[in-house]
C-alpha positions in Angstrom: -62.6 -27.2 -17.6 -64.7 -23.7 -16.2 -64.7 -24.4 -12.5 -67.1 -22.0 -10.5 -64.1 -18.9 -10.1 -64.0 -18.6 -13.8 -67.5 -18.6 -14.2 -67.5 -15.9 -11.5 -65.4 -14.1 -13.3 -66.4 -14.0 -16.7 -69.7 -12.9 -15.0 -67.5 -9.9 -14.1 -66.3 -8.8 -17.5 -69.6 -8.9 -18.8 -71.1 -6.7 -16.3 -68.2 -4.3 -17.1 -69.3 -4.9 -20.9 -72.9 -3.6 -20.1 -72.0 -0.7 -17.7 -69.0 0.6 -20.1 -70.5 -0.9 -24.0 -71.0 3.3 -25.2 -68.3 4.7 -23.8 -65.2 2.2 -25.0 -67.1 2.1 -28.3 -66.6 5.5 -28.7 -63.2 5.1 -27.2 -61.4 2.6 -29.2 -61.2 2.1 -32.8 -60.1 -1.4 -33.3 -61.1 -3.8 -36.0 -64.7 -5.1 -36.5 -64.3 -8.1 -34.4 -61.1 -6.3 -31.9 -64.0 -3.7 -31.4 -66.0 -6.8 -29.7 -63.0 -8.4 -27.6 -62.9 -4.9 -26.1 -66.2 -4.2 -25.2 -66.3 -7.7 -23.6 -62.9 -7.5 -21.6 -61.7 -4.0 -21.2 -61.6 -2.5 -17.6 -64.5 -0.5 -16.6 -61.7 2.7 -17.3 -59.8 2.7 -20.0 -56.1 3.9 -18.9 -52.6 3.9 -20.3 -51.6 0.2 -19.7 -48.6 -0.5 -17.9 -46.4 -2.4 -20.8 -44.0 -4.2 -18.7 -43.7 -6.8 -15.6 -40.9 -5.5 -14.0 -39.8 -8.5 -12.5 -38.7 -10.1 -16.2 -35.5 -7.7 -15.6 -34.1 -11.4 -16.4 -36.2 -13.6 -19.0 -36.1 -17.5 -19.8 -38.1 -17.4 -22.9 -39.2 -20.8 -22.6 -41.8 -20.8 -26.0 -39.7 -20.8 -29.4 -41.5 -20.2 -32.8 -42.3 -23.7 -34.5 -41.2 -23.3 -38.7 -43.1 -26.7 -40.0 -41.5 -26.2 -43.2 -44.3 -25.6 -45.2 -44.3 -22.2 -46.2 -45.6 -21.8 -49.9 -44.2 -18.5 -50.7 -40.7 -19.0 -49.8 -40.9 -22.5 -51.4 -41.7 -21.2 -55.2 -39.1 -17.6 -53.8 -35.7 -17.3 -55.4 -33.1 -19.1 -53.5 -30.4 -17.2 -51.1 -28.0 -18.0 -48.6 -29.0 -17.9 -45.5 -27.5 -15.6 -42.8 -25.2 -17.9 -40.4 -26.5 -18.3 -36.6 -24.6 -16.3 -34.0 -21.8 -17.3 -32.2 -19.6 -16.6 -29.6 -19.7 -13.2 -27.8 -20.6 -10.4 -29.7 -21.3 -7.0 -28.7 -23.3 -4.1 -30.4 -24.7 -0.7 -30.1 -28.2 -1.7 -31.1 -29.8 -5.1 -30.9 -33.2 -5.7 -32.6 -35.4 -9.1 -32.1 -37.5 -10.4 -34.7 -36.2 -10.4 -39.0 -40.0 -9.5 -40.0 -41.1 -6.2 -41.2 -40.9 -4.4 -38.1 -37.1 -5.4 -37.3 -36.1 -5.0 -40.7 -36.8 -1.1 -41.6 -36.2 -0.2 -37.7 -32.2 -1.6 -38.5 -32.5 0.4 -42.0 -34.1 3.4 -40.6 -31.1 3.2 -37.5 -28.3 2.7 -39.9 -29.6 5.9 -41.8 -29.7 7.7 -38.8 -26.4 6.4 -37.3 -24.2 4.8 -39.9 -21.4 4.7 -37.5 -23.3 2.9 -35.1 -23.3 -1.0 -35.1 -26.9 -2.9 -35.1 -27.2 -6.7 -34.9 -30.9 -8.7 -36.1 -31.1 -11.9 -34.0 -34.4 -14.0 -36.2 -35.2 -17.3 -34.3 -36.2 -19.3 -37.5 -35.1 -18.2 -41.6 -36.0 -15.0 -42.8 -39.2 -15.6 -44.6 -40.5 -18.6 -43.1 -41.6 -16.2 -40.2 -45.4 -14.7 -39.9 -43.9 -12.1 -42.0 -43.4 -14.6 -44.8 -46.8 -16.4 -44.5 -49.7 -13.7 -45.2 -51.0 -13.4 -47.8 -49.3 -10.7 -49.7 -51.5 -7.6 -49.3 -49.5 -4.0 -48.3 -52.7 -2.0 -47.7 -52.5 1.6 -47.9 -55.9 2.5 -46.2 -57.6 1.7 -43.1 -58.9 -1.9 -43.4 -61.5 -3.5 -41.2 -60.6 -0.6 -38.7 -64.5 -0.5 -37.7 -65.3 3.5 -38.4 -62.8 5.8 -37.6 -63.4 9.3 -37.3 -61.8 11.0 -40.5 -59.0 12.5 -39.2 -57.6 8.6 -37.5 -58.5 7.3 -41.0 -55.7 10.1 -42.7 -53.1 9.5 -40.1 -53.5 5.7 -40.5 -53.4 6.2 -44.2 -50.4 8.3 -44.4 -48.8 5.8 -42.2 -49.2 2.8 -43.9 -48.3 4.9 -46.9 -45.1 5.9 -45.8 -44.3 2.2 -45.0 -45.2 0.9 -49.0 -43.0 3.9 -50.3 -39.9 2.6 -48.2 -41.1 -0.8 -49.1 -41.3 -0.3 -52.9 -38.5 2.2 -52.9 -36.4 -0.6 -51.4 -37.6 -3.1 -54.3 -36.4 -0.9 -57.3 -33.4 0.1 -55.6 -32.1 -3.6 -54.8 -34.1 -5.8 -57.8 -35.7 -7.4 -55.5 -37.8 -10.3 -57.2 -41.0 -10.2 -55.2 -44.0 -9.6 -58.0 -44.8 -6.3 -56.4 -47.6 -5.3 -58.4 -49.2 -2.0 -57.9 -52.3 -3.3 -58.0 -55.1 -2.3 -55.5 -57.4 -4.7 -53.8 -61.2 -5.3 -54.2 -62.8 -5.7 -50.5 -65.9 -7.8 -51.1 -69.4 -9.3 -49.5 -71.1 -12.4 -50.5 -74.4 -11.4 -49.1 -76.4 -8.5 -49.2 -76.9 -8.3 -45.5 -72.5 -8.1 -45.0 -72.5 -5.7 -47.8 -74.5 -3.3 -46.2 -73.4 -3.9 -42.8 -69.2 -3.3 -43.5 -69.2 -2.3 -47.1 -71.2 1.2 -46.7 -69.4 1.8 -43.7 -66.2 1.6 -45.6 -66.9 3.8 -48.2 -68.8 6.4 -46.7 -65.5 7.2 -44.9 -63.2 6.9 -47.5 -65.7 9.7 -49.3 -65.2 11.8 -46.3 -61.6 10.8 -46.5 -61.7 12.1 -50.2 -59.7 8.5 -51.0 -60.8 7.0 -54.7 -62.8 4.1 -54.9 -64.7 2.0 -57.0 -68.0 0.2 -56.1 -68.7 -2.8 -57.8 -71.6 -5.2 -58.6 -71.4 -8.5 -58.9 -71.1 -8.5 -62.9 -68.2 -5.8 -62.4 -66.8 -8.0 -59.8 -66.9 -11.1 -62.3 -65.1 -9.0 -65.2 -62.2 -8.7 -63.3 -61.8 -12.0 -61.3 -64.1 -14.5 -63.0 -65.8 -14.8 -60.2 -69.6 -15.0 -59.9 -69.7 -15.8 -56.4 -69.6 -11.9 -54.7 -72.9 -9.4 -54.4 -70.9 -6.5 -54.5 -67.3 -5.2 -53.4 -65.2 -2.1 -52.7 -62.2 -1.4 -55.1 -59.6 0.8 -54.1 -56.2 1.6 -55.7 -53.4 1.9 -53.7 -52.7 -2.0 -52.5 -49.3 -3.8 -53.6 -49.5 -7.4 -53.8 -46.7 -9.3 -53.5 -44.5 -12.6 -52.5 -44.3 -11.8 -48.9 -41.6 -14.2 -47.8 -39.4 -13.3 -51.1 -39.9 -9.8 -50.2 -38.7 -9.7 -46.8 -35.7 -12.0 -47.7 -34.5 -9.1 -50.2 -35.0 -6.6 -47.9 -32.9 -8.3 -45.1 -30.4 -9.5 -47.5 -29.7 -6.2 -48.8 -29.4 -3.9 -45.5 -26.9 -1.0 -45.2 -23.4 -2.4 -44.2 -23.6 -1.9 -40.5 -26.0 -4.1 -39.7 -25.4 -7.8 -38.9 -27.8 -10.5 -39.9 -28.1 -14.0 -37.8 -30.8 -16.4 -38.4 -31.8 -19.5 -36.9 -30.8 -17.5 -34.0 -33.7 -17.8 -31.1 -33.0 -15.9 -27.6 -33.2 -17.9 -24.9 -32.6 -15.5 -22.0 -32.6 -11.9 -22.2 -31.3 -10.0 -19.6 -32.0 -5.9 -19.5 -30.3 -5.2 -16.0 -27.1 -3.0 -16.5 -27.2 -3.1 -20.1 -29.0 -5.8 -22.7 -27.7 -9.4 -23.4 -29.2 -12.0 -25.4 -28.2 -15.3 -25.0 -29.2 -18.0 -28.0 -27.9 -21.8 -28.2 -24.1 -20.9 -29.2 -24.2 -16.6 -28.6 -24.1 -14.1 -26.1 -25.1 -10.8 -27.7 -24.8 -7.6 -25.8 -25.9 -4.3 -27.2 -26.5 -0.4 -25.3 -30.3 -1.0 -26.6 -33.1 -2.7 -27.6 -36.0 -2.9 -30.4 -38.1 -5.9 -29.7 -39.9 -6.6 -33.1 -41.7 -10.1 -32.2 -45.6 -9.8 -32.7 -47.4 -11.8 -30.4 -43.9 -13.5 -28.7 -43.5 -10.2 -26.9 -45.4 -12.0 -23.9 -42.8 -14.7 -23.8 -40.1 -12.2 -23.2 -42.0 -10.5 -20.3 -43.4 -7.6 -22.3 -47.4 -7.0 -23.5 -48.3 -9.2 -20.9 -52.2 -10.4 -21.3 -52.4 -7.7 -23.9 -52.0 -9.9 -27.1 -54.3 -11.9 -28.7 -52.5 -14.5 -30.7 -54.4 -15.9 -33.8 -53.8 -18.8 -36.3 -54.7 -18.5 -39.8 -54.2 -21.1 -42.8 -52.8 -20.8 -46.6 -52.8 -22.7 -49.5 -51.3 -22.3 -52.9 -52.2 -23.9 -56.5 -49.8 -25.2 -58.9 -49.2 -23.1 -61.3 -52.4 -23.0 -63.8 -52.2 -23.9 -67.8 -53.1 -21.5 -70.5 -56.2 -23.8 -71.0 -57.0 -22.9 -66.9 -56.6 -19.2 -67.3 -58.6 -18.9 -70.4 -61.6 -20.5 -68.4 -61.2 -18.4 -65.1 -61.0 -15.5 -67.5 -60.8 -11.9 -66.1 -57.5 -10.3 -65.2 -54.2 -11.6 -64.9 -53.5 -10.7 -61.0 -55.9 -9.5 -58.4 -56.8 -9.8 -54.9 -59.8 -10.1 -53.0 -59.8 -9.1 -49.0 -63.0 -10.5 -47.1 -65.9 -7.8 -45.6 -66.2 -10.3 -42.5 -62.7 -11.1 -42.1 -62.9 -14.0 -39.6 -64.7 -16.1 -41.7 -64.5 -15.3 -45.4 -61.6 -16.3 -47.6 -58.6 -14.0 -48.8 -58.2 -15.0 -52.7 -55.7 -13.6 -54.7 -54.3 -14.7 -58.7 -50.7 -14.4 -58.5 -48.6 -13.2 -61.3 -47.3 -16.4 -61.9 -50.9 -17.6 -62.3 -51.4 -18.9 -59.4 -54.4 -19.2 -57.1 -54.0 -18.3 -52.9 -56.4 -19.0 -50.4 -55.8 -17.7 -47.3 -59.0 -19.6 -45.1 -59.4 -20.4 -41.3 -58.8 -18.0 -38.6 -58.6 -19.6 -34.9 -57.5 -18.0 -31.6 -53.8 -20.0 -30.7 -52.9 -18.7 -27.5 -50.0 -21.5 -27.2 -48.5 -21.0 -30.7 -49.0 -24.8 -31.2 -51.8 -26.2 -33.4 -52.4 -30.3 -34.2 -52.2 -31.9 -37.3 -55.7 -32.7 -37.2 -56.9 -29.0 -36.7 -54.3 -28.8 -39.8 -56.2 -31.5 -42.3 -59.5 -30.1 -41.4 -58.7 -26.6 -42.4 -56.9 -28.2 -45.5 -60.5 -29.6 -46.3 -62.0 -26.6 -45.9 -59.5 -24.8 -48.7 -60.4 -27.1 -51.5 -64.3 -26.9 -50.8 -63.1 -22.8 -50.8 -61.8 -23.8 -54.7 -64.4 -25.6 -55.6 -67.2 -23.2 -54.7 -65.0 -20.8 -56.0 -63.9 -21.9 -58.8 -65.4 -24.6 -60.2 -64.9 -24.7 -63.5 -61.0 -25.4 -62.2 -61.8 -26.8 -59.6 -61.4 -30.7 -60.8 -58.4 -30.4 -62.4 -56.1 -27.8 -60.6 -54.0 -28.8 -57.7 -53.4 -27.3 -54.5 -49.9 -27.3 -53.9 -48.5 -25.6 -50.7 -50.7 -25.6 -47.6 -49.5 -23.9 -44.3 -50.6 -21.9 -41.4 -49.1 -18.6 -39.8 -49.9 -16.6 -36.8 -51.0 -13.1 -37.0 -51.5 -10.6 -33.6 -54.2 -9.1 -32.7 -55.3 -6.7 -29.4 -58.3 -6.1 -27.8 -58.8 -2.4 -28.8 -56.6 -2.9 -32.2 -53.3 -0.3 -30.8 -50.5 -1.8 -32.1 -47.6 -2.2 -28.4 -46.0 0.5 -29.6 -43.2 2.5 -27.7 -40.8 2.7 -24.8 -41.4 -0.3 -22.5 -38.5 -0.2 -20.2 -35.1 2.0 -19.9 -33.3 1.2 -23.2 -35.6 -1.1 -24.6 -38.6 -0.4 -27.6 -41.3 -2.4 -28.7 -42.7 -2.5 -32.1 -45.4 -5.6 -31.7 -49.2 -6.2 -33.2 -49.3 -6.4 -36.7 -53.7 -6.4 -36.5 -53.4 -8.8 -39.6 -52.2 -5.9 -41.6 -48.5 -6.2 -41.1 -46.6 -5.8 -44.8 -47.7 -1.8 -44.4 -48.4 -1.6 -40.7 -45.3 -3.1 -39.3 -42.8 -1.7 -41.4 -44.0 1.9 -40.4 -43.9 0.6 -37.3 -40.3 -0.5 -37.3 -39.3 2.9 -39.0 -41.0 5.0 -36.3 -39.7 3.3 -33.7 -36.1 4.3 -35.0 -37.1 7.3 -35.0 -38.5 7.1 -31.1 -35.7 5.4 -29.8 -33.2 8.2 -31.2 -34.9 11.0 -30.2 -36.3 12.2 -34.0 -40.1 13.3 -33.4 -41.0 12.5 -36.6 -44.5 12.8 -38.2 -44.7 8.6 -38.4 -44.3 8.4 -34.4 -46.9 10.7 -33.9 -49.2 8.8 -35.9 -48.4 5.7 -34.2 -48.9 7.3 -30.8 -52.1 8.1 -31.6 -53.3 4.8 -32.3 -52.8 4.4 -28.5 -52.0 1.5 -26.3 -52.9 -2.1 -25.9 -55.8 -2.8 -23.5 -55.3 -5.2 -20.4 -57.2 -8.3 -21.3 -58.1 -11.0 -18.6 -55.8 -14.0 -18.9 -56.7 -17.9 -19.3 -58.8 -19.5 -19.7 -61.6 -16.6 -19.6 -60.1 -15.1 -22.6 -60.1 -18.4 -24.5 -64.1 -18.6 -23.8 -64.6 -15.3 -24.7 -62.9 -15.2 -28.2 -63.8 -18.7 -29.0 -67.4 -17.8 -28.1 -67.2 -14.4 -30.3 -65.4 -16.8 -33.1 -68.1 -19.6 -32.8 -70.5 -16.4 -33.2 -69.1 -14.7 -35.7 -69.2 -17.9 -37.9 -73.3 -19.0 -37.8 -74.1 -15.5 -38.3 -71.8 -15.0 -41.3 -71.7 -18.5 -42.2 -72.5 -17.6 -46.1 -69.5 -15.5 -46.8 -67.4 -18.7 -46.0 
């Protein structure tokens, strides 16, 4: 319930919106909707935020991630062992927080830089049935739904997230990993005329000024390779892997250097970062001489991005696998993928190399990490009218298979919580729904921060700046759910 303060104050926030609208839209460069949350609830200044409460010197992390077992990808992945929990008291030179793409190259990238150093990964849950295991397979290479950059933050972004798919696919052929990684670029389409012009032109007069290749496709060029009759007009460019996210960062966790430890099922409890760091899970007490945090949006339960994170759920499905008779009438390629222009309401698609269809529809603001089993069916509804407006010459006669959700984390003026966040401890948190490529550069420069190496991939994430402070709830639940709820009726026919 709004009583009469939060009214008051939301009436604050938007007079700061109106006084401040030109100047933060020409100071941030978040997505096309994170571009929005900040110009409703940035301060009237923007300024370096302050990244940590200093009085969580000793944290009870009293929210644990919730695995509902339902994860598609890692149910059709190859099967591995999984890593054993910790126990008893261990003690390490490095400790990292989180097994998704972020943790993962930041141990690599530290056991490369100090192979005689020990460095333990503490994952709450199993190593691909994490948010890293539950997207929907995209490593994107260029700036994607980044609003309009000026060309220079479009480079430094792209040579980022390429540096992350080189270690990504680099790790792939060097340890076999069985993942279809598929070189195979993305087309970024628009239902509707009105989108197209609105996001798609955008999009490619910068990646001209960017001197990036690109196709621009019509509808009937946009059928020829998908089947699909459904789009006005799309955006392809080449540079996208698409993969089996959660079989991809199993491999890569289950083939780090020898120095690093691997626990799952291991969720902290309490972490301590007085006099040294100590994680304590159900059955371990894990010291270590520093700390990466690699969580996403759980950075706020550990006392860190505090009302700087915007925690969003978003829902998958998968087909059963389709028959020769099935791909013969979808026709077109073999594999592609299809990113939405308005990404909060249209559908991700993609046809898998095992002949497949994903949909990845459904995108609602989950501040509490929870989400009911009827918010669940509706959105499972809502994937199989997706397939049958799609697709429906298949529609009738081809299962859906797997259905799950993940959480993806987004901030009010898109900067990933990057950085130094307290003596000895480094954050590496805010995937902004492009994690595979994002994240893993993340993770890699944050190595290379917390040892001192100014390399060319911290700089770049430096200058995607900070996190903005954002008020807390309920005001920011009104005002996403209001942009949502917007977002939705006026772009209601690229659902």
């Amino acid at each position: 319930m709004l009583y009469p303060k939060h009214v008051g104050e939301f009436m604050v926030y938007m007079i700061f919106y109106k006084i401040n609208q030109k100047k933060l839209h020409e100071k941030m460069h978040g997505t096309h909707y994170q571009l929005s949350l900040v110009n409703l609830f940035c301060c009237a200044e923007y300024r370096r935020p302050r990244l940590v409460n200093y009085e969580y010197i000793t944290m009870k992390v009293k929210l644990l991630p919730n695995d509902d077992h339902t994860n598609g990808w890692s149910a059709i992945a190859p099967s591995r062992a999984v890593h054993a929990p910790a126990s008893g008291n261990k003690s390490f030179d490095w400790l990292i927080i989180g097994g998704g793409y972020a943790g993962l190259s930041a141990a690599r990238r530290l056991a490369e830089i100090h192979p005689e150093q020990s460095i333990a990964i503490l994952e709450a849950g199993v190593i691909g049935d994490n948010a890293s295991g539950r997207n929907s397979g995209f490593a994107i290479d260029l700036p994607h739904q980044v609003g309009h950059p000026d060309v220079e933050g479009g480079r430094r972004y792209a040579r980022m997230s390429r540096e992350g798919i080189k270690y990504l696919e680099n790790s792939v052929i060097e340890h076999n990993i069985k993942c279809d990684w598929v070189r195979q670029g993305k087309l970024h389409c628009a239902v509707s005329k009105s989108i197209s012009s609105k996001l798609l032109k955008p999009d490619i007069q910068l990646l001209e000024k960017m001197g990036e290749p690109f196709n621009w496709l019509t509808r009937e060029e946009i059928a020829a390779t998908t089947g699909l009759t459904h789009y006005h007009s799309g955006v392809y460019t080449p540079g996208t892997a698409l993969l089996n996210p959660a079989a991809l960062v199993q491999g890569l966790a289950d083939n780090l250097p020898g120095n690093v430890e691997v626990y799952e099922q291991s969720p902290v409890i309490e972490l301590i970062t007085e006099g040294g760091i100590s994680a304590k899970t159900a059955s371990a007490v894990v010291t270590a001489k520093r700390l990466i945090l690699a969580v996403n949006g759980f950075a706020g339960k550990f006392g860190y991005m505090k009302n700087r994170l915007l925690p969003f759920v978003l829902f998958a499905s998968l087909t059963k696998k389709m028959t020769e008779e099935q791909q013969q009438l979808l026709a077109g390629h073999p594999s592609w993928g299809i990113t939405p222009a308005l990404g909060t309401v249209g559908p991700t698609l993609r046809r898998t190399v095992d002949q497949r269809l994903l949909i990845r529809g459904g995108f609602a603001f989950s501040p509490s990490f929870r989400y009911s089993e009827r918010n669940r069916s509706y959105f499972k509804e809502m994937h199989r009218n997706i397939l049958v407006k799609r697709f429906p010459t298949l529609a009738k006669e081809l299962d859906i298979e797997h259905f799950w959700m993940g959480w993806l984390t987004m901030t009010g003026n898109g900067a990933p919580g990057f950085g130094m966040v307290e003596e000895s401890v480094y954050c590496a948190v805010g995937c902004g729904g492009v994690g595979i490529a994002r994240q893993t550069a993340a993770g890699m420069a944050i190595a290379d921060l917390a040892t001192g190496n100014d390399s060319q991939m911290v700089s770049d994430m430096m200058s995607l700046g900070q996190p903005c402070s954002l008020p807390g709830r309920p005001i920011i639940d009104l005002g996403v759910n209001a942009y949502l709820l917007k977002e939705k009726l006026s772009g209601r026919i690229e659902a």
